[in-house]
Every structure is written in C-alpha cells, then in structure tokens.
C-alpha positions, 0 to 999 in steps of 0.5 A, a space after each residue: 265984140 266983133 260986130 259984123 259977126 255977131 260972135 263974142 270974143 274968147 274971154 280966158 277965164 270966162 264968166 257969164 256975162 250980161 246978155 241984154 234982151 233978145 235982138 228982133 228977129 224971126 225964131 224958128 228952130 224949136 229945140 235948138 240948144 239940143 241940137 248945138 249941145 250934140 254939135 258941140 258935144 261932138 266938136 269937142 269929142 272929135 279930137 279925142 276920139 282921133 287919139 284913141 283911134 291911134 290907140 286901137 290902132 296899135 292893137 290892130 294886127 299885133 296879136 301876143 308873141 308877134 315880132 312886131 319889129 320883122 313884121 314891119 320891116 318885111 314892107 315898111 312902106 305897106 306895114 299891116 301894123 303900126 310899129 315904133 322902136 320904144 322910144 318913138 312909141 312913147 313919144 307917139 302917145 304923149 306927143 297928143 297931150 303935149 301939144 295940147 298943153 303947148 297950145 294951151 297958154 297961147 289960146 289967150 292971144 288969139 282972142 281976136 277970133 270967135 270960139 266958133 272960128 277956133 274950134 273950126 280950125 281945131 277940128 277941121 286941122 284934127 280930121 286932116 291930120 288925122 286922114 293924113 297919118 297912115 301915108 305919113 307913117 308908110 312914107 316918112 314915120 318921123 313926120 308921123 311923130 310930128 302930125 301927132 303934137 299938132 294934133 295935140 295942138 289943134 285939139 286945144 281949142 276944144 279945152 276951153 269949148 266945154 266949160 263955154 258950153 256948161 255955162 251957155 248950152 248945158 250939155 251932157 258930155 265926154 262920153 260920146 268920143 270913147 263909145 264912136 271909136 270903140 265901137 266901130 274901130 274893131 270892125 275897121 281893122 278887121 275888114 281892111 286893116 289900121 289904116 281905114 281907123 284913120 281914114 274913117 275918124 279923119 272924115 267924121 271929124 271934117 264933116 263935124 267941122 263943117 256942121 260946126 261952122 254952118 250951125 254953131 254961134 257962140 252965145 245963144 241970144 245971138 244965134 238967129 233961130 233959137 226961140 223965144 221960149 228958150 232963150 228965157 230958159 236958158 238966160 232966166 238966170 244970167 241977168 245982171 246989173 253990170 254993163 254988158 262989156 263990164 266982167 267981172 275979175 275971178 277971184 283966183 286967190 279965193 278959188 284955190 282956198 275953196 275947200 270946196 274947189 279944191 276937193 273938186 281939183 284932187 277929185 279930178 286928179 285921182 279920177 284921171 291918175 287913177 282911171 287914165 292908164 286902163 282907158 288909153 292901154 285897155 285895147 293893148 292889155 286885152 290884146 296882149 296880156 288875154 290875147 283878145 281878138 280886134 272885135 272881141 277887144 271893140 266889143 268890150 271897150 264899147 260897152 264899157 263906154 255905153 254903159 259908162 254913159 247910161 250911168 252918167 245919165 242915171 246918176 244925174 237923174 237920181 242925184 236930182 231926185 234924192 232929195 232926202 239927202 244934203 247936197 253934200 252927201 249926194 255928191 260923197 255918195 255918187 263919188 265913192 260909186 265911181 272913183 272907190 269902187 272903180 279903185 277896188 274893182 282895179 285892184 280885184 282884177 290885178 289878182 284874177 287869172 288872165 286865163 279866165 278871159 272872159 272874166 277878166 274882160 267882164 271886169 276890165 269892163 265894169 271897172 271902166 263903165 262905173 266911173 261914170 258914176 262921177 257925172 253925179 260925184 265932183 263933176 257935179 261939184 264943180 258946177 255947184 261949187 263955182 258955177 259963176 267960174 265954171 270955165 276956170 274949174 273945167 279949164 283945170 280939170 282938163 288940164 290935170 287930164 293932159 298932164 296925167 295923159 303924158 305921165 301915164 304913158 311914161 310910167 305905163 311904158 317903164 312899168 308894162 313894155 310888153 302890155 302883159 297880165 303880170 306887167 300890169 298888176 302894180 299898175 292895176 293895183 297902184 292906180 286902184 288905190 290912187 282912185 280910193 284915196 282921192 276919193 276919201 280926201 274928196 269926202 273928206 272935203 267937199 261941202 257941196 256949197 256954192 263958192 262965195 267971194 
C-alpha cells in the first residue's frame, strides 16, 4: 500500500479484501458512494463513448449514392466527411479494440500507480486524443490511424475499472456512454459538421478526468467524506479473518470448470457476437441502406439506448421482486428477454423492406433497446455466480467484447462494404440466431448458484 496516499494498489485479479475499521476522521459528504458510482460510471463510459463518436462521425455527411472518394478529394485538408480507402477504414475500427487488448496484459506491471492514477491518464489521454483527431485527419490521415490504437490503449485501464467498481461501489452501468453520444452527435454534425463530434467528447472526457482525479479514491474506507452510515452499508459483508495484506489466490482451474461460470462466459460472447455488429454499424445501416438523416439517425439510436437503460433499471427491480421463482429461472427468464428475443427480432428485420423506413427504424430500435434486459440475465449471474471473483468474470467478459469489436468490423466490412439493406441481411440473420443459441446454452447451463471452491 502506498502510504502517503492512502490509495491501494492495482491487484489483477482483484478480490475484496479486509478492510479493517473506519480511520478517525471528519465524515461529511452524505450519499457519496452515488456521486463516485456516477463519476466512475462516467470515467469508464468516456472512452467508449469517444469511439462511437467516431462511428457517427463516419455517417456524417455521407448520405447514399455519394462518392465519397471526390468528395474528399475536392479538399482533403478541409473534407466535410471522414473518408479512408478500405482497408484504412477497417483498420480505423478495430484499431480501438486492438490497442485495448495490447494494453491490457501490461496493466499488471503498472501495480505501482493507484486505479485512480490509471484511469486519470487513461481518460485524460482519451479526451486529448480525441480533440486532437480532426486536425490529425486534415493534416497527416496515417497519424489519425495511429491516435486511434492509442485511444485503444488509454482505454484499457477502464476494463478492470468496472469490476473494481461492482465489488467496492456497486454501480449501475455501460449505458450511459451509448445514450451521451447518440444523443447529441446528431445535432453536432448537423450544425457544424464531423468535427465538432470530436471536439465535443474530446472535452467532457478531460473534465471528466479531472473530477475523477479530484473525487475518486479507490476504496471507500479510505475516502475522507463517505459517512459512517454507509461505510457499514457497503462493508457489512467484507469483513474477513485474514490479515489485511493477506489475498486470497483465485482458484482459476475451478473457475473455468463452474458450469455456473461458464454459462456466464458463452452468455456473454453471444450477447457481444450477436448484438456487436447492430451497435457499432447502426448509424451507417440507417444512413446508408434507409437513407436516414443525421437527427433522424441520432433520434433513433438515442432512444434505443435510453430505453435500453430503463429496461436494465426495470429488470433488476423485478428480478429482485419475483420472489415466487428460483434464482435459476429469474436469470433464464431475463436472458431469453434480451438475448432470444433481441435474436428473433434480428432476423424479423432482415426480412422487412427498407422502403418502410420508419419501420425498420422502430424495429433497429427495439431490437437494440431489450438487450437491456441482460442486467437481470447473465450480467446478474456473473455476480451471483462469483461474486468474491467479480474482477475475474467482469475482466472476461470485457475481453470477449474487445475481441468481437475487432471481429465484427472485419466480417462487417467483407460482408456489408457499402452498408446496404441487402448486404446486411446475412449479417442480421446470422448474428440473430447467434444471440439465440447463446441463449438457449446459457439456459441450458446456468444454476444460479454461487461458485463454491
């Protein structure tokens, strides 16, 4: 432990550890856990949401039929939309979740600064990066590829963020970065164009780093003004006979045997493999293959995402209150909403005609929001299944979703180049029937038991 401050170590993977009792201090910031779950939330939504800025920003002026190639090269050094040959454009994708994955096995060797330290820089480098990729574009595009990986990069302290945050802070989280950028990205490149999109979340993030810095300390008995009432609430079940530098070893051999466990894993492979490719493209399908404008597209994917986040709020609260069934088959229940029925709903909109645009915008729209249902599906699994090994489960999940974000973009780009209705019909329809037999296995073997050793 770093002494003068107060802050622990980066332990990979993380269990919750003896916390001792409450130093002697003056308390006086009631609710506090609430305003670092929304600060941490926000810290680890940022770069995200930055990488979907880039994604809208692609679908900014570059409406069908456009040659996007002249386009460009009437001013390359002032374009009014983002272009890349091909092969540039895939890499400009994926290059996010392979700097991520790069990153990630070298986080374990920078133990010697605090997750508060970490996320700070991850953040704060995020945002610059960011702002910067507009006159990196205009004035040298390959060094635009590059700010790209390193955005991957300073993202990868936000990974193990999450499940640092599930078992010290218990927060509520992923959605808030999708419903920011959605929201307002439409309005931007309306009014000025792409590059206010970047300018814009280039900016939050910063200011979010600095409130981190300012606010955020990585354990909640050692923050200065979280009160005594729930400093019991959120430690009356850490106590621990062992001594407080004494962790325990995860017993990775019976972890990856759990059938418990493992139904969490394909669970979330599914959910990312299957629900993946609509999230990142949706903007470019509904601009390219419906024809959809900047506010309508913003419109849409906006509310998907804030109905998306009512679902997950709705689930959790009925899961808790369905005390008539198993655990077993609240989670079998709330999995079949999201996962089977977003897969079904996939494939239903592979077969409707793109001339019905407002309905296939409606059911774009419903097919992304009741994926939120899974924050009562193996989301809550994952923590009823191992909660003393959240960090490891959340850890891998994350991962599954870095490694399909490279894939998709890939198999996205040989399947669908140009983004059309038709292109995307095996991409609806595989991807649909990939959430629904992740689902049913899922099902199959989930127990909603908690992992014993």
């Amino acid at each position: 432990m770093d002494q003068k401050s107060g802050q622990e170590k980066l332990l990979l993977p993380e269990q919750t550890p003896y916390i001792g009792p409450p130093p002697d201090q003056t308390r006086k910031f009631p609710n506090l856990r609430f305003f670092v779950l929304i600060l941490g939330v926000c810290s680890a939504a940022a770069p995200v949401s930055c990488f979907f800025a880039f994604t809208f920003a692609v679908a900014c002026n570059n409406p069908p039929g456009i040659n996007r190639s002249a386009e460009y090269l009437k001013d390359p050094h002032n374009s009014p939309l983002i272009f890349f040959d091909p092969l540039e454009e895939s890499i400009a994708f994926s290059a996010y979740s392979i700097g991520t994955l790069i990153m990630l096995p070298i986080l374990p060797f920078l133990r010697f600064a605090t997750i508060r330290t970490q996320v700070f820089i991850g953040v704060f480098l995020t945002g610059i990066l960011t702002a910067l990729f507009p006159f990196l574009f205009d004035n040298w595009p390959i060094l635009s590829l590059v700010s790209r990986f390193l955005h991957g990069a300073a993202a990868a302290p936000t990974i193990p963020l999450l499940g640092h945050l599930c078992a010290h802070w218990c927060p509520k989280k992923e959605i808030v970065r999708h419903f920011f950028t959605m929201a307002v990205s439409g309005v931007t490149c309306e009014m000025g164009g792409w590059r206010p999109i970047f300018y814009l979340h280039g900016s939050v993030s910063v200011i979010i780093a600095v409130f981190w810095l300012i606010f955020f300390i990585d354990y909640p008995h050692k923050h200065p003004y979280l009160s005594n009432q729930e400093y019991q609430l959120l430690h009356s079940d850490t106590r621990s006979p062992m001594g407080q530098n004494e962790q325990p070893k995860v017993p990775y051999c019976k972890l990856v045997s759990n059938k418990g466990i493992v139904a969490v894993l394909i669970a979330a492979i599914g959910n990312y493999n299957g629900i993946s490719p609509l999230i990142v493209f949706c903007s470019l399908l509904m601009r390219k293959g419906l024809g959809s404008s900047e506010l309508e597209i913003s419109s849409y994917i906006s509310a998907s995402f804030a109905i998306q986040a009512f679902f997950k709020i709705l689930s959790g609260v009925l899961s808790d209150k369905m005390k008539g069934f198993s655990e077993k088959n609240r989670l079998r229940l709330f999995n079949s909403l999201s996962c089977g029925l977003s897969g079904v709903l996939m494939i239903g909109v592979a077969f409707l005609n793109p001339k019905d645009k407002i309905l296939c915008s409606i059911m774009l729209t419903v097919t992304q929001a009741i994926i939120g249902f899974n924050s009562a599906g193996f989301n809550r699994a994952a923590i009823v299944v191992s909660k003393i090994c959240l960090f490891y489960n959340d850890n891998h999940r994350h991962n599954c979703l870095l490694i399909d974000g490279h894939r998709t973009v890939h198999h996205a780009a040989a399947v669908a180049p140009d983004h059309t209705w038709g292109q995307w019909f095996p991409l609806l329809v595989v991807h649909g029937a990939i959430l629904i037999i992740s689902n049913a296995l899922f099902c199959l073997l989930t127990d909603g038991k908690p992992f014993q050793e």
